[in-house]
N, C-alpha and C positions, 0 to 999 in steps of 0.2 A: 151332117156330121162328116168329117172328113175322117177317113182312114191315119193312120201311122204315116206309112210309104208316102200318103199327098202331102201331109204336115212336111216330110224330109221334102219330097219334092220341090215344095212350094218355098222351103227354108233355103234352097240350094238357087231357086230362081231369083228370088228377091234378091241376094246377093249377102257378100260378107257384113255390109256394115248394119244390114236390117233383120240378119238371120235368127240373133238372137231373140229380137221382139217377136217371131213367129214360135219361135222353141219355148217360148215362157209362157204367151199367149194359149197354145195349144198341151204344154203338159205338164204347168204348173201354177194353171189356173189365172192367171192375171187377166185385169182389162190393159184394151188397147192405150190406155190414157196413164197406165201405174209405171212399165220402165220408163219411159219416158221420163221423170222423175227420181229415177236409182239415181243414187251418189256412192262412190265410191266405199264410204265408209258404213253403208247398207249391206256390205257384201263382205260375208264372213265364208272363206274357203275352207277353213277348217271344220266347221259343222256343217256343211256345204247348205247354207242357208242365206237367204234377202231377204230383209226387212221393207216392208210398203209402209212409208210413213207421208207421203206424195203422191199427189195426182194432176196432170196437165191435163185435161179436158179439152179438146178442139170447142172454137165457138164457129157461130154461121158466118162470123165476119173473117174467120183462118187464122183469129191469136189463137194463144192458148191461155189458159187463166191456172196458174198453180197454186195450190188449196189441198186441204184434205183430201182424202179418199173418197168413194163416195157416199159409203156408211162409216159409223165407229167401226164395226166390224171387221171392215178396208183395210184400218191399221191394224197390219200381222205379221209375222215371220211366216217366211213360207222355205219349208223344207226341200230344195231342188232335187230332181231325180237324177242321180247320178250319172246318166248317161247324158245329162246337161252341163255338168260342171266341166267337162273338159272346151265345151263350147265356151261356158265363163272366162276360164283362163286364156283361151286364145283372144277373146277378146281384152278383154284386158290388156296383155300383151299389143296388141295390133291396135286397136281403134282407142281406146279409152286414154284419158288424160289425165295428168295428176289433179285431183277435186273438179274433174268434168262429171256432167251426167252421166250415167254409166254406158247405155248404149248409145250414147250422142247420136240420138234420132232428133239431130234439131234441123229445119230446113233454113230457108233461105230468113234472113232478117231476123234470127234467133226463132222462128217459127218451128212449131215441129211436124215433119212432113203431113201433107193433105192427101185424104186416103188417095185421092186420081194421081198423085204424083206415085202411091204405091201401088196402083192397078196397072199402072202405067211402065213401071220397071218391070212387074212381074212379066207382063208383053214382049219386055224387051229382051228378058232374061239377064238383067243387068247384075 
C-alpha cells in the first residue's frame, strides 16, 4: 500500500497527461480500466463528482474492449475529494477535448497505454 507523499510522488513522475489516472486510481477508488473511458459529460464540477458508466479493459493482445464496468455495481457516481478537482479542471483546461475521453490515456492506434509503456515513463520521469 503505498503512502499519500508516494501516490503525489508517483503522480508527479508519470507526468501531466497520466497524473490524473494515478490521482483517481489511488483516492477515489477507480480501476486502471474505468477513466480511461470518462467522457466529458461524466464530469459534473459543480457536485464535484464522475459518473463510471465505461470500462476499457486491456486484452493480451494490447486492444482494449469497451463495455460495462466490471460488476453492475461499477456503474456509480463517485464523489471526488476535493483536493482532486482542482487537478480536474487543469486538466480539462490542458489536455482534454471537446467529447474526448476525459484523461485521453489513448496510446498509440487509439490503443490505451500498455502498463510497460507506464513503468517505463515512470523510469523516465516523463
Amino acid at each position: 500500500m503505498a503512502t499519500v507523499e508516494q501516490v503525489f510522488a508517483l503522480a508527479e513522475a508519470i507526468g501531466i497527461r497520466r497524473r490524473l489516472m494515478v490521482l483517481l486510481g489511488a483516492f477515489a477508488s477507480m480501476r486502471p480500466e474505468e477513466p480511461a473511458e470518462i467522457r466529458l459529460a461524466d464530469i459534473d464540477l459543480d457536485t464535484g463528482s464522475v459518473r463510471v458508466r465505461r470500462a476499457a479493459p486491456g486484452l493480451i493482445t494490447a486492444r482494449r474492449v469497451i463495455g460495462d464496468p466490471k460488476s453492475r455495481a461499477g456503474k456509480r457516481e463517485i464523489m471526488l475529494p476535493g483536493f482532486i478537482l482542482l487537478d480536474v479542471r487543469r486538466h480539462l483546461e490542458w489536455i482534454a477535448q471537446d467529447g474526448a475521453r476525459w484523461p485521453r490515456l489513448r496510446g498509440g492506434a487509439g490503443r490505451g497505454p500498455a502498463r510497460h509503456h507506464l513503468r517505463s515513463e515512470v523510469a523516465q520521469g516523463a
